[in-house]
N, C-alpha and C positions, 0 to 999 in steps of 0.2 A: 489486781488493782484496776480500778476504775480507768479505761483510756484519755478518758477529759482528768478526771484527779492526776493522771499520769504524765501529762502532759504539762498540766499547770506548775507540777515541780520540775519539769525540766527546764521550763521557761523562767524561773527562777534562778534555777540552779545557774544556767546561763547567765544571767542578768549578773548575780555575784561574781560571776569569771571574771565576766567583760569588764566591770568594775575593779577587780583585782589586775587585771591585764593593762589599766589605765593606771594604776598607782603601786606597781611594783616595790618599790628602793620601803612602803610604809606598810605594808599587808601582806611580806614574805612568811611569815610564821601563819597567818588566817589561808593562805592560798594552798600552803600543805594539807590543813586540813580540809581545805574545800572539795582539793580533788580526792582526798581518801574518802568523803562525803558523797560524790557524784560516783565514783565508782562504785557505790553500795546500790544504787539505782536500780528499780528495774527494768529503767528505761536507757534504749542508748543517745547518748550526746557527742556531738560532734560541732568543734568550733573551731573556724580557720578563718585567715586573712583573707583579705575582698580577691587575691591571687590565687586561692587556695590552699596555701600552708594551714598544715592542722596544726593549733594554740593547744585545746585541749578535746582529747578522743576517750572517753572513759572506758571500763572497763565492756560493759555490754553492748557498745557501740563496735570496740575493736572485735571481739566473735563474733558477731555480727557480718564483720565484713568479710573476715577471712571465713565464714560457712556459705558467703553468696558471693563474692569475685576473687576468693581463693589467695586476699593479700591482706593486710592491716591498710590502711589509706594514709597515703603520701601524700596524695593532695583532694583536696574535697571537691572540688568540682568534676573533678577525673571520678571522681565515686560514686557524685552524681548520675553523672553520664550510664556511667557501668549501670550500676541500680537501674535506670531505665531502660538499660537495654535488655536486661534480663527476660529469658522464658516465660518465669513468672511473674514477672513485674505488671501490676493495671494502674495505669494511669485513671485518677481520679480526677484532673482537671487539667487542662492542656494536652499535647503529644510531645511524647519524649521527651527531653531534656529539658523543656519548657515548664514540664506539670511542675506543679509545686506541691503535690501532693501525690505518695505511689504507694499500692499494696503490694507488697510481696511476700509472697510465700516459700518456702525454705523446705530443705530436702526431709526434713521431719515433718512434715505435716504444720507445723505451725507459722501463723498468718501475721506479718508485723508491715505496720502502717509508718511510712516515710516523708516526714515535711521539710522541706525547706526554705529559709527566708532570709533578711538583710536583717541584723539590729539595729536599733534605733539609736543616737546620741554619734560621736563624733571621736572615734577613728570608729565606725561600722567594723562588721564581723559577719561571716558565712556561717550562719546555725542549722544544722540539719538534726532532727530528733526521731527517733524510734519508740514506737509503741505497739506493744502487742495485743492485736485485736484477732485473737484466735477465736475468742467466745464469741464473739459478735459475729466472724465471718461464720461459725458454725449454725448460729441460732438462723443467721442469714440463707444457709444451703439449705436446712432443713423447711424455712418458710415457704421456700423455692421448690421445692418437692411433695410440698402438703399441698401445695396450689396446680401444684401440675399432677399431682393426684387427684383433687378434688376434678378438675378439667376432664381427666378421664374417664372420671367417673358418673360425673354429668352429661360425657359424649354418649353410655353407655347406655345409662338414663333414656335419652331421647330416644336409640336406639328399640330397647324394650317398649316404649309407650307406645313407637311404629309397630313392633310387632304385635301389640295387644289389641290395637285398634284392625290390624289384620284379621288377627284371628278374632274378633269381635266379628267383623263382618262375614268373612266365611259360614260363621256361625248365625248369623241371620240367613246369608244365602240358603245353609246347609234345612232352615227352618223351615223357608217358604218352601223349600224340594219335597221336603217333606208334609209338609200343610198340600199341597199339590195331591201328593201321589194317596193320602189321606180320603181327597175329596173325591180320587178315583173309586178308589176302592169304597166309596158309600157308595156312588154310581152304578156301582156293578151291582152290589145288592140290593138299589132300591129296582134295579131296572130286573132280578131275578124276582122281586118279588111280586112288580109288577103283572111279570108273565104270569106266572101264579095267581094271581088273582083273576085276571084274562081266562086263563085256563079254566079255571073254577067256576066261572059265569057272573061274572060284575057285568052291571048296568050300564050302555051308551054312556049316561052321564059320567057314569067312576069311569069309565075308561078313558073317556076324553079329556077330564079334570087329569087322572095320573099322566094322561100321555104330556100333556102340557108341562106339566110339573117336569116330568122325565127329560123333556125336549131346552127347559131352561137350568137343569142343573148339566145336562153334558156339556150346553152353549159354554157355562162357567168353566167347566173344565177344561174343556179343550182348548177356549181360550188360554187358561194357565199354563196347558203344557205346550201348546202350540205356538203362543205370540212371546214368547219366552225367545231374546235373543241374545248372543254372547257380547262380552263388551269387546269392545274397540281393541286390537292390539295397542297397548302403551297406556290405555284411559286410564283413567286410577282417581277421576275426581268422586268426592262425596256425595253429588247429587247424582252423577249417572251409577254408580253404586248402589243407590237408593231405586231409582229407574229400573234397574236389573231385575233388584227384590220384585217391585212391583209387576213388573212384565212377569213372572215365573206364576202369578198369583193372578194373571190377568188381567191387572188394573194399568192406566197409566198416570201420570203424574204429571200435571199444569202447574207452569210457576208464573207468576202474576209479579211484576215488582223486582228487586235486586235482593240476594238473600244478604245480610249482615258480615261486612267483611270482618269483623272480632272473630277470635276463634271459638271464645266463650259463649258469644249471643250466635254464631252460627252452630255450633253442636248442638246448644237447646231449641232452635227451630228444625235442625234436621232431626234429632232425637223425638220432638212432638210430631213428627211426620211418619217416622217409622211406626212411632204408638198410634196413628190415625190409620196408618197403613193397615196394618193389621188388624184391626177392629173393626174397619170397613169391609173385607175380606173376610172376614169373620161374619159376621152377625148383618152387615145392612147387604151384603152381594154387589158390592161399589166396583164398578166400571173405570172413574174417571175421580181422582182425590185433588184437587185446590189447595194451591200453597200461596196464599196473597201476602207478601210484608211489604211493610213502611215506615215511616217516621215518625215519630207526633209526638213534640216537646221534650225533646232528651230521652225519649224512649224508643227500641224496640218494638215494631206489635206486628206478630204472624197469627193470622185467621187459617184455617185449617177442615175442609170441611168434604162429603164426597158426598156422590150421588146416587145414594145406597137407596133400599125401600121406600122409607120415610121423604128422603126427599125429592124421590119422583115423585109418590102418591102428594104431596104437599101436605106431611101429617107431623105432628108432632109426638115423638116420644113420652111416655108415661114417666119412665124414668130410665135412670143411664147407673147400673153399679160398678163403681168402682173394683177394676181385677186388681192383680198384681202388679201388673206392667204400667198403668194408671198411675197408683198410689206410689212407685217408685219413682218414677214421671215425676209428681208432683213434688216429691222431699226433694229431688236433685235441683228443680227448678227454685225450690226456693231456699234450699241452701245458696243458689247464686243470687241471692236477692231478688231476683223474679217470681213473676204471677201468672200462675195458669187459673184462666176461665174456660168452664163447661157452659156451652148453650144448648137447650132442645128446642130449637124453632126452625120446624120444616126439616128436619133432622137433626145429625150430631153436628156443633162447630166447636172445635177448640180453641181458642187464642192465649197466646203467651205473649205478655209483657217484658220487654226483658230492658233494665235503667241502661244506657249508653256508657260506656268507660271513660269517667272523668279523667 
């Protein structure tokens, strides 16, 4: 049964007592069948004088007490008392003997809710009622455990996404080590075949054209493997992370401006930084990559640009194709609602717009 439906009949049931208990000598034959009525209950009721003499204790009231203070109740405020002193007993509003409302839970496992109050009208009467609220405190334990599961599992959550962005990064370290030792080993063969050529009897001019050439791809390298330093005991921030990369590759990295404290708008400027990173080291020979951001009208805006061929010579590229890394670039960007622009004036600039978090 319902604890509210449960309770409204006991308060009833009560109310006919008290009414019978006020007009004995005219409703002795109604009060027999009352209390064989209340005893059918599956609630317990308990009514005693404002001294505590019990008037009437029905049946589920009386097991009730003899399964929780080991006696039937001689007097109702002594029961009271007991009742909250118990193990099991939780105060739902007040401490101890004050609460006027207690749960307690019983050596069987099941959970019955205890109120106590004054009746209303003139001699008053001590009503205390029992209601078994075993389903509720269940559905109650189990909400408690789905939520402290959930918690766990969210802690676990963050945990994983640390490790992913870990192993994210190793994995670009592990990239440019490898782009490094790559551009060695071109090194060695162009500088074998130079000899060769040497050898073979090239022209003042080819030999001084290769030597030149020769002389600025080792600069490249050796910068890469040379000015390559370890981070910091303890560093762990995202832009010197970034810094590391770039050092291993020979370039370094200017920041211009405050990057974007959102987490959101600063992964997609450090994200278009590593993609500039690399494409500059790649294809223009870039020394030095530009990271300028700023503000402007509820937006985000990183410019992004290096000092590769093009924009020493002051030339402008013909055209810029889109790789892989690019075009992934770009769906992430604007799956966040953000805009990547490409520029070719006086080389590559990239800029991402990225809208402020309302």
């Amino acid at each position: 049964m319902d604890p509210l439906a449960c309770m409204a009949c006991v308060t009833l049931a009560c109310a006919v007592v008290v009414w019978i208990c006020a007009r004995p000598a005219r409703v002795a034959g109604l009060a027999s069948l009352t209390r064989a009525a209340v005893d059918t209950l599956p609630a317990g009721i308990c009514l005693g004088s404002q001294r505590g003499v019990p008037i009437l204790v029905n049946h589920r009231m009386d097991e009730l007490a003899c399964a929780l203070v080991g006696h039937s109740i001689l007097d109702a405020r002594a029961f009271w008392q007991e009742l909250s002193e118990l193990t099991g007993s939780r105060s739902l509003d007040g401490r101890g003997a004050n609460a006027r409302t207690l749960e307690v839970t019983t050596a069987d496992g099941s959970v019955w809710q205890f109120a106590h109050c004054k009746t209303l009208g003139r001699p008053s009467y001590l009503q205390i009622q029992a209601a078994d609220v075993t389903a509720i405190a269940r559905a109650r334990a189990e909400t408690s455990a789905a939520n402290e599961l959930l918690r766990e599992q969210n802690a676990r959550q963050q945990l994983l996404l640390q490790d992913v962005e870990g192993i994210s990064r190793q994995r670009e370290l592990l990239a440019a080590r490898m782009q490094a030792h790559r551009n060695l080993g071109e090194c060695l063969l162009m500088t074998r075949k130079a000899l060769e050529e040497v050898t073979a009897g090239a022209s003042t001019q080819e030999r001084n054209n290769l030597l030149l050439e020769l002389v600025s791809r080792w600069d490249g390298v050796l910068r890469g493997l040379g000015c390559a330093e370890p981070a910091a005991e303890g560093a762990s921030s995202d832009t010197a992370e970034l810094e590391d990369v770039a050092a291993l590759i020979g370039c370094r990295i200017v920041w211009e401006g405050a990057l974007p404290t959102d987490k959101v708008a600063r992964s997609l400027v450090l994200a278009t930084a590593r993609e500039a990173l690399s494409n500059a080291a790649r294809h223009a020979h870039a020394t030095v990559l530009t990271v300028s951001c700023e503000r402007e009208g509820g937006w985000t805006v990183a410019h992004i640009w290096d000092d590769g061929d093009d924009a020493k010579a002051g030339a402008t590229p013909l055209a810029l194709t889109e790789g892989a890394g690019l075009a992934d670039l770009r769906r992430r960007i604007q799956g966040e609602g953000a805009v990547l622009e490409l520029h070719l004036d006086k080389g590559v600039l990239l800029a991402v717009r990225i809208p402020e978090a309302g």
